[in-house]
C-alpha positions in Angstrom: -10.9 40.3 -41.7 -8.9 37.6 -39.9 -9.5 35.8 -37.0 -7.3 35.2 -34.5 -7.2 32.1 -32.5 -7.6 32.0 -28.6 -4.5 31.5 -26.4 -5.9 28.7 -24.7 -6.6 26.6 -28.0 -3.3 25.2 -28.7 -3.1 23.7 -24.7 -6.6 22.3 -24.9 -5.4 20.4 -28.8 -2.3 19.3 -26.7 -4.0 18.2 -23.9 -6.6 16.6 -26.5 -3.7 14.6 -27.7 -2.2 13.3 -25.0 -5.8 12.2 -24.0 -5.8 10.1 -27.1 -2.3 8.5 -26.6 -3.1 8.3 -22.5 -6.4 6.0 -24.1 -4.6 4.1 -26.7 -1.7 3.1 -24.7 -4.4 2.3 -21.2 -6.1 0.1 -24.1 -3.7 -2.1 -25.2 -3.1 -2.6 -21.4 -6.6 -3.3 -20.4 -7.1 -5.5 -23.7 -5.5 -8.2 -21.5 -5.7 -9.4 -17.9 -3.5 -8.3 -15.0 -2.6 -12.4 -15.0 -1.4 -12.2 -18.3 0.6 -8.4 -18.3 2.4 -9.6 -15.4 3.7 -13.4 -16.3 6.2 -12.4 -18.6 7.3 -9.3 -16.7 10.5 -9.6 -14.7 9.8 -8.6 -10.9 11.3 -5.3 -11.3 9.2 -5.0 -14.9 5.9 -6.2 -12.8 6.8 -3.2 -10.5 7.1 -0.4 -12.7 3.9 -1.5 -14.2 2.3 -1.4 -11.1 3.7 2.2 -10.2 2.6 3.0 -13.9 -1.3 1.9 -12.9 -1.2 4.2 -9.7 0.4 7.2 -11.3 -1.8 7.4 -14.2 -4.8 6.9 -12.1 -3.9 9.4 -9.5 -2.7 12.1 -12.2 -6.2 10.9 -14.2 -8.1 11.9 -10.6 -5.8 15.4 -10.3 -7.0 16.0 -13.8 -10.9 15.3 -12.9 -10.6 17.0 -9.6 -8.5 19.9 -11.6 -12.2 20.0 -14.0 -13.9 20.6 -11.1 -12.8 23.4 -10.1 -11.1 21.9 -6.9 -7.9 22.9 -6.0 -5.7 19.4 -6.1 -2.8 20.9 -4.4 -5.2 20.5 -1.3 -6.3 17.3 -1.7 -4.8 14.0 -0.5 -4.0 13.2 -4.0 -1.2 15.7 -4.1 0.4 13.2 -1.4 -0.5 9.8 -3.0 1.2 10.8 -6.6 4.1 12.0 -4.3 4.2 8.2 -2.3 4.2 6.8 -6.0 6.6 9.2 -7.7 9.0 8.2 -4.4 9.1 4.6 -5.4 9.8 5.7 -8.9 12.6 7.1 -7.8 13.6 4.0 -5.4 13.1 1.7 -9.0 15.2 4.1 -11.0 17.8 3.5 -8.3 17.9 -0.1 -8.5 17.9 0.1 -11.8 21.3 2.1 -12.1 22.7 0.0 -8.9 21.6 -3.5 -9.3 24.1 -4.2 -6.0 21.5 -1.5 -3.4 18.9 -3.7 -3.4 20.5 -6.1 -1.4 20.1 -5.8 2.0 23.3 -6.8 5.0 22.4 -8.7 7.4 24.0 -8.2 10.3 23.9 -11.8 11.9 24.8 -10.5 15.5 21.4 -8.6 15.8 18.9 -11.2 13.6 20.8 -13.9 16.4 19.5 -11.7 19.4 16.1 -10.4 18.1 15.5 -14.7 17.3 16.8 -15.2 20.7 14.4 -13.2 22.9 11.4 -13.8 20.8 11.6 -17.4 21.3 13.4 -17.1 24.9 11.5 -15.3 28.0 14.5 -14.3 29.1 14.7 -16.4 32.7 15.6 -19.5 31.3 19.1 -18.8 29.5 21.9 -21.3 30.1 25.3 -19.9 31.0 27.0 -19.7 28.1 24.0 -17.2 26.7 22.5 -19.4 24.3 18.3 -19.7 24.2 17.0 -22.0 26.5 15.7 -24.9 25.3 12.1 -24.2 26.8 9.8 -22.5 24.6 7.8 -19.8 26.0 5.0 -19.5 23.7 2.9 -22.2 22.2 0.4 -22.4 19.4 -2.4 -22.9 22.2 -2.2 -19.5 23.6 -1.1 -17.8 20.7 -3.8 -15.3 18.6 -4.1 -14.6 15.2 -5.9 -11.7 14.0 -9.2 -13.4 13.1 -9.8 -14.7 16.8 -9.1 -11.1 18.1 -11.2 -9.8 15.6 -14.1 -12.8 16.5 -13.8 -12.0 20.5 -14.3 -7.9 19.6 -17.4 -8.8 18.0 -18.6 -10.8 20.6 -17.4 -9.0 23.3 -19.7 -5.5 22.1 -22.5 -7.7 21.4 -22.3 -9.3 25.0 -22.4 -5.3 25.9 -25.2 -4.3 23.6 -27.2 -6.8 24.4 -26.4 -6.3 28.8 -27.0 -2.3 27.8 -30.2 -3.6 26.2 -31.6 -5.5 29.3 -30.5 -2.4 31.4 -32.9 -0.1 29.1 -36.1 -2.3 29.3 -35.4 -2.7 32.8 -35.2 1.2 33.2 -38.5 1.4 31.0 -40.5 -0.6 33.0 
């Protein structure tokens, strides 16, 4: 009497397979450091390898999630292996035309945006160039690690007024 195989054994020994190339290839990568991968890549190279690390983790995460029984279609995954697989695209365009991925500048408009960022707009001359007054200076000007500092303080100035409020209350 023969046997007859299942109909799902020659997709789990293909998927088996690519498992084991997916490992051998993600080994020789992880054999060195990023450091060392990336100093001899070109900046294009060093950015299909990146896009190579992010799609095999995300379809790596759709498999798992896939194992799981959870639908992947439905999970943001789906959209992060789209995001990547668009900048795949973007590469493979460069790639065919070198010439796209240099940008025009159109000198008119970087002249104007320069112009009323450093310019408050009162103090023009006639002729339309920027005034020679400066309207900002580094004394009043914020970085995001002094906004970030005055938050902080500010809701621990508030916790600590709503915290006098409540023993007052409880007394």
């Amino acid at each position: 009497m023969a046997t007859t195989t299942p109909s799902w054994e020659p997709a789990l020994a293909a998927m088996e397979d690519a498992v084991t190339t997916l490992e051998e290839r993600m080994d020789a990568l992880a054999q060195r450091s990023p450091a060392e991968l990336r100093e001899k890549l070109s900046p294009l190279d060093q950015c299909k390898l990146d896009l190579l690390l992010a799609y095999n983790a995300n379809s790596l995460f759709w498999m798992f999630l896939s194992s799981r029984g959870v639908d992947p279609a439905k999970h943001p995954v789906r959209a992060e292996l789209g995001r990547v697989r668009d900048y795949m695209m973007k590469i493979k365009g460069l790639e065919r035309d070198p010439s796209a991925a240099r940008s025009n500048l159109n000198k008119e408009a970087a002249e104007r945006f320069v112009r009323h960022a450093l310019d408050d707009g009162n103090d023009q001359a006639n002729d339309g160039s920027p005034s020679t007054k400066k309207s900002r200076t580094a004394t009043n000007a914020t970085t995001p690690d002094s906004d970030r500092k005055k938050a902080k303080k500010d809701k621990k100035d508030k916790r600590e007024k709503k915290d006098k409020r409540d023993k007052r209350k409880s007394k």
